[in-house]
C-alpha positions, 0 to 999 in steps of 0.5 A: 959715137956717143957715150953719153945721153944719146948720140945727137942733141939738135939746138932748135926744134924749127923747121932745120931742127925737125928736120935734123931730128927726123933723119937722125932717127932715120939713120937709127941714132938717138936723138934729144931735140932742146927747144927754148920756146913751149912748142915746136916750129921756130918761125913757123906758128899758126894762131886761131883767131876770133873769125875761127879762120887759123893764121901763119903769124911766121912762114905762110908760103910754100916758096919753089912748091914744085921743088920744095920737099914739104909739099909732098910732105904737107900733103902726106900728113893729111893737110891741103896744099892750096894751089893757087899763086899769088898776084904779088906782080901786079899793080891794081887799077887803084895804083895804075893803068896799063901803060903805067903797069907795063912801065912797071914791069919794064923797070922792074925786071931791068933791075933785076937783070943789073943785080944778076949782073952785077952778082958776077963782079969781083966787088959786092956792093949794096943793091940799092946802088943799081936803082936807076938815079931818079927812077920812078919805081926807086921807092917801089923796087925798095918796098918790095925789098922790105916785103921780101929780104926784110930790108931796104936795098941799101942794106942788101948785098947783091951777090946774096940777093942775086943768089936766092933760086926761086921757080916762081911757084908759090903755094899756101897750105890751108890749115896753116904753115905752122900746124904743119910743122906742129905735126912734123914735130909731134912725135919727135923726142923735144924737150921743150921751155928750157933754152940751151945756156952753154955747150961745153966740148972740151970732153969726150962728149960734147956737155949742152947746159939747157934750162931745162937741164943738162945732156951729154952727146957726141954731136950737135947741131946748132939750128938757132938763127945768126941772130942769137949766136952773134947776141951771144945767147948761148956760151961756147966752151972754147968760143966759135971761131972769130969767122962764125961769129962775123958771119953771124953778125954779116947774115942780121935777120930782116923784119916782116911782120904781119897784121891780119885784120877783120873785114866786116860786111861786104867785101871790097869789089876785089875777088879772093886772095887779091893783092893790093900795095898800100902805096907806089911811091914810097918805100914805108908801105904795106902789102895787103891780100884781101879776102886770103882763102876766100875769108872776111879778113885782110892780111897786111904786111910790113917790112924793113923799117917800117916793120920794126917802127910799128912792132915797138908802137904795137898792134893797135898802131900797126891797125892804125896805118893799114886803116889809113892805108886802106882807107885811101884804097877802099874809102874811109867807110872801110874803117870801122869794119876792121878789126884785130884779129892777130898780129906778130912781132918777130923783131922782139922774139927773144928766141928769133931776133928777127924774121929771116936772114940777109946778108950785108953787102960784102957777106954774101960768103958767110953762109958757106962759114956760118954752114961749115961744121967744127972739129967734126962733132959741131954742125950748124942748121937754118935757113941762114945756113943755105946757100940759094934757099935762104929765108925759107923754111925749105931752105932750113929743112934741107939743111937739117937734113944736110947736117944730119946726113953729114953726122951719119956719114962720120959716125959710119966711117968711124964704124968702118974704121973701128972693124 
């Protein structure tokens, strides 16, 4: 396949990129894997913390966990898959009575039922555009957007967000996501620090321009976000085709980000890993999970708009108005019992540019673009790449394989063809 360096570089040592790299070594072909940060997981990175209690500033969820293959592999590699699923549905006693979370759930799965409607149309339209004109729950339903895609409905395309397959079991690991990932990547060929500046493929092999120094290979994949290809961080010679750079620019990546918080003394009367909204009418708010695994902290998170307004006033201002929110839960004497502990900022990572992939209404098809592989030696990776699993490290991990499958079967028929 290769005369060069070895026979597959892989761009990214993220979920997509471990993956890729692992099955490429299965299939018995030298692999080089060149990662621009100093550690391995991409958006999957666990912190320690001042509590001693580790933190997943980036993927924390096993999402679809009955059918998401890192389940099993998390468990084999030693790690403890937490079974319990979260209470995201639920409005507390803080926000609502009965009858008003009934009135919730009512209008709540009566959008969603327009949104799988509306998938099917001829016209994508954005899903903020199936809000009930006036409704009560507009500004909720909007919340929850930002929490799950990253961004406000007006911004979301239906068919995309109609798309994502979810089986309603979610799991977390305890040791934390991005340990996991850590040790799924630990013995692979990773060269780290040295982010990839020009892949050339007018040779015979394809000549990839790292910071960290130069290889030739008979393939790669490309597993960085749609966010770095449109900002045009890495040079093509010749340039992607005019459609992958506009699907790079129709898949922009959502920002979530997360601020986890010391809780000093008693906890508030809520048990473990409870889960509480900041507000329930108004779509700047945040998500809160109290006592996450039992631990004196609280985890807040923020997306959308208001995530990207409180990552550029910082951390300390992010503190600030879950203090503020909390308090309005809680009573103001919760304040002076929280402190940092750790908090992230996705949408300034340079290597990231975001959290995870959305697409624009009337972009729900570039995933398939972005995916499609170029002149057989050119294959792309991440979760952007997937059709129904999008924003998920799952979704990046099959991926990698998916692409790294299609490179073993090419270069078995041109074995084949070559006898």
């Amino acid at each position: 396949m290769s005369g060069g360096d070895c026979d597959v570089v892989v761009i990214g040592a993220g979920a997509a990129g471990i993956a890729a790299a692992r099955r490429l070594i299965g299939h018995g072909l030298r692999v080089l894997v060149i990662e621009a940060r100093e550690r391995v997981g991409g958006r999957a990175v666990t912190a320690a913390t001042a509590c001693s209690w580790p933190v997943d500033l980036g993927c924390e969820w096993l999402h679809s966990a009955d059918r998401n293959p890192l389940t099993g592999l998390a468990r084999a590699a030693g790690l403890t898959v937490v079974e319990k699923l979260p209470d995201w549905g639920r409005l507390r006693r803080v926000h609502a009575d009965e009858a008003a979370q009934a009135e919730w759930w009512a209008a709540s799965s009566a959008f969603h039922r327009r949104v799988a409607a509306a998938a099917a149309d001829p016209v994508d339209r954005p899903a903020a555009s199936l809000l009930e004109p006036g409704g009560r729950w507009n500004a909720l339903l909007n919340a929850i957007s930002t929490w799950a895609n990253g961004v406000e409905l007006d911004r979301l395309s239906v068919r995309d967000y109609a798309s994502y397959a979810d089986s309603g079991v979610n799991w977390r690991i305890r040791e934390g996501y991005g340990s996991f990932f850590a040790r799924l990547g630990a013995a692979l060929p990773v060269r780290l620090g040295g982010a990839v500046q020009h892949v050339d493929l007018r040779g015979k092999d394809i000549a990839v321009e790292a910071a960290s120094g130069s290889v030739r290979a008979g393939a790669v994949i490309v597993t960085v976000p749609p966010t770095v290809l449109a900002a045009g961080s890495i040079r093509f010679t010749p340039p992607l085709p005019a459609a992958k750079l506009a699907a790079a620019h129709g898949l922009p990546l959502g920002i979530a980000n997360k601020l986890f918080l010391a809780l000093d003394g008693a906890p508030p009367d809520l048990p473990p890993d409870s889960h509480v909204l900041g507000a329930i009418d108004r779509v700047a708010t945040g998500s809160y999970l109290v006592r996450p695994h039992g631990q004196s902290m609280i985890s807040a998170y923020f997306g959308g708009a208001l995530a990207r307004e409180l990552e550029a006033a910082g951390a300390a201002a992010m503190a600030a108005f879950a203090g503020d929110e909390l308090a309005g839960l809680f009573g103001n004497a919760i304040r002076p019992r929280l402190h940092i502990l750790a908090s992230s900022a996705w949408a300034g990572d340079p290597f990231a540019r975001g959290s995870y992939s959305f697409a624009l209404p009337g972009h729900a098809g570039d995933r398939a673009i972005l995916a499609a592989p170029l002149d057989d030696r050119l294959y792309f990776a991440g979760e952007a790449c997937s059709a129904t699993d999008f924003s998920t490290a799952h979704g990046a991990f099959l991926s990698g394989i998916a692409a790294a499958d299609a490179i073993a079967a090419r270069r078995g028929g041109a074995a084949a063809r070559g006898r």
